[in-house]
C-alpha positions as CSV (number, residue, x, y, z in Angstrom):
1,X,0.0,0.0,0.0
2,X,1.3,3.4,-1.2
3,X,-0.1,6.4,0.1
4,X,1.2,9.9,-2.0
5,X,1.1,13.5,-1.2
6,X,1.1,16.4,-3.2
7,X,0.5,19.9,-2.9
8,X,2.5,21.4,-0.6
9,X,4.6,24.5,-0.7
10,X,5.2,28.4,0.3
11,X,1.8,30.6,0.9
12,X,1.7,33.9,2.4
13,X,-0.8,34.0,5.9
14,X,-4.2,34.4,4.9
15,X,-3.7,32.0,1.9
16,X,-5.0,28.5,0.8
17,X,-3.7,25.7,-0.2
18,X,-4.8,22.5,-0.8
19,X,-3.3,18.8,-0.2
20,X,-4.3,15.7,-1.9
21,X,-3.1,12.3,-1.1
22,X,-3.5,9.4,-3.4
23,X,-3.7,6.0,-2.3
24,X,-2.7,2.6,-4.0
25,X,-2.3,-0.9,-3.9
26,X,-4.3,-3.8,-2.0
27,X,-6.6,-2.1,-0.6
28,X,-9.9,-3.7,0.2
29,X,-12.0,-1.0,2.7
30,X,-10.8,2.0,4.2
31,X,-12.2,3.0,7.7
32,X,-11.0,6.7,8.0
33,X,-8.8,8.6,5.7
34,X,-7.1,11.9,7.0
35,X,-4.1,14.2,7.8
36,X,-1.6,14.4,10.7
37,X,0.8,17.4,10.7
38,X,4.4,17.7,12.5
39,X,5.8,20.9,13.2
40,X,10.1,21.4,13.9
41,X,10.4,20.3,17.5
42,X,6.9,19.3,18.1
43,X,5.3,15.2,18.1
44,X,2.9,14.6,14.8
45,X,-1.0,15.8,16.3
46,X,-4.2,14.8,14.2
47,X,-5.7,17.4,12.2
48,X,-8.4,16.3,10.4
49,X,-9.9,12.5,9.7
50,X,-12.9,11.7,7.4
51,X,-14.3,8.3,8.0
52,X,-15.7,5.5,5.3
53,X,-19.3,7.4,5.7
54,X,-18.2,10.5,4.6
55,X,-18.4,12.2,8.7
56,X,-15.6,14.9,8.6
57,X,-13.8,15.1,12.0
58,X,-11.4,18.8,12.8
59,X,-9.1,19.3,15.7
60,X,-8.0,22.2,17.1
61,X,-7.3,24.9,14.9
62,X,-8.2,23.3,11.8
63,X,-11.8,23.4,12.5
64,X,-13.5,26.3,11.1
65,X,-11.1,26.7,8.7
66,X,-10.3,23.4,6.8
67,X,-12.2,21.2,4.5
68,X,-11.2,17.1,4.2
69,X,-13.2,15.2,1.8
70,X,-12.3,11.6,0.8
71,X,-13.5,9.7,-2.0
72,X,-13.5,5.7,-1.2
73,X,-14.3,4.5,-4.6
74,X,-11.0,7.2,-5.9
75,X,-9.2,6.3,-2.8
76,X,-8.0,9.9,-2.2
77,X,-8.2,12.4,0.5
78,X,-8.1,16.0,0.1
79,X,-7.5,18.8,2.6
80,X,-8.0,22.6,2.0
81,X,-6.7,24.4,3.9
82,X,-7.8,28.5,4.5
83,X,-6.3,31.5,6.5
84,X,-3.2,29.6,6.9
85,X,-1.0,31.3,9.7
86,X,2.7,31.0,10.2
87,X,2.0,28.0,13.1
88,X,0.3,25.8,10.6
89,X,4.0,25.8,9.5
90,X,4.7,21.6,9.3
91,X,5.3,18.5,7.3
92,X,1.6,16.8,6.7
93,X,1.3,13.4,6.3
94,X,-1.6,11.4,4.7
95,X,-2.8,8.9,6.9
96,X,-5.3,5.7,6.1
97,X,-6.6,2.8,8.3
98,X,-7.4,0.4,5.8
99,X,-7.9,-3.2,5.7
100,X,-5.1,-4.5,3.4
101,X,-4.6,-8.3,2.5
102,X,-3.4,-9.1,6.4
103,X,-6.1,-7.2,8.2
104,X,-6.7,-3.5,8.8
105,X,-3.5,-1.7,9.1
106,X,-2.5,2.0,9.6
107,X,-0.5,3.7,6.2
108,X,1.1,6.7,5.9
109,X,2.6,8.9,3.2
110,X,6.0,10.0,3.0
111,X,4.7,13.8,4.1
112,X,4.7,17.2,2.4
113,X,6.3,20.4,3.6
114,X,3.8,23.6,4.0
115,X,5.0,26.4,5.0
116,X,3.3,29.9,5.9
117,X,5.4,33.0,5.7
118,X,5.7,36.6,4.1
């Protein structure tokens, strides 16, 4: 199972930006699909999940102002992100509990730098 970012990058605060993560391989249900973000000298905190119904869950800061939809049958997960601020400075990684070939496992992509700044 492959799981592949994209859409990272620079933004001024107050931008958007929006990440997509692709995932691939034997993949026979997915439970929840979502982003984790890890800031420099900080541990990796949950910041959005979206589970096999569709039910969007936000923490923190990321609630109010970004959007995760997941598509089962496309097997992607998308975040937009709004009024980014310098502390949503991190690497975000794609995240997936899915039930592979030997059971339900947790996958994660390889991560994606965002940074906010002027």
């Amino acid at each position: 199972v492959q799981l592949v970012e994209s859409g990272g990058g620079l933004v001024q605060p107050g931008g958007s930006l929006t990440l997509s993560c692709a995932m691939s391989g034997k993949i026979f249900y997915i439970y929840n699909m979502g982003w984790y973000r890890q800031a420099p000298g900080k541990q990796r905190e949950l910041v959005a999940l979206v589970s096999n119904d569709g039910t969007p869950n936000y923490v923190g800061s990321a609630r109010g102002r970004f959007i995760i939809s997941g598509d089962n049958a496309k097997k992607t997960v998308s975040l937009q992100m709004n009024h980014l601020q310098p502390e949503d400075t991190a690497v975000y990684f794609c995240y997936g509990d899915i039930r592979t070939t030997w059971g339900k496992e947790a996958h994660w992509g390889q991560g994606t730098q965002v940074t906010v700044s002027s």
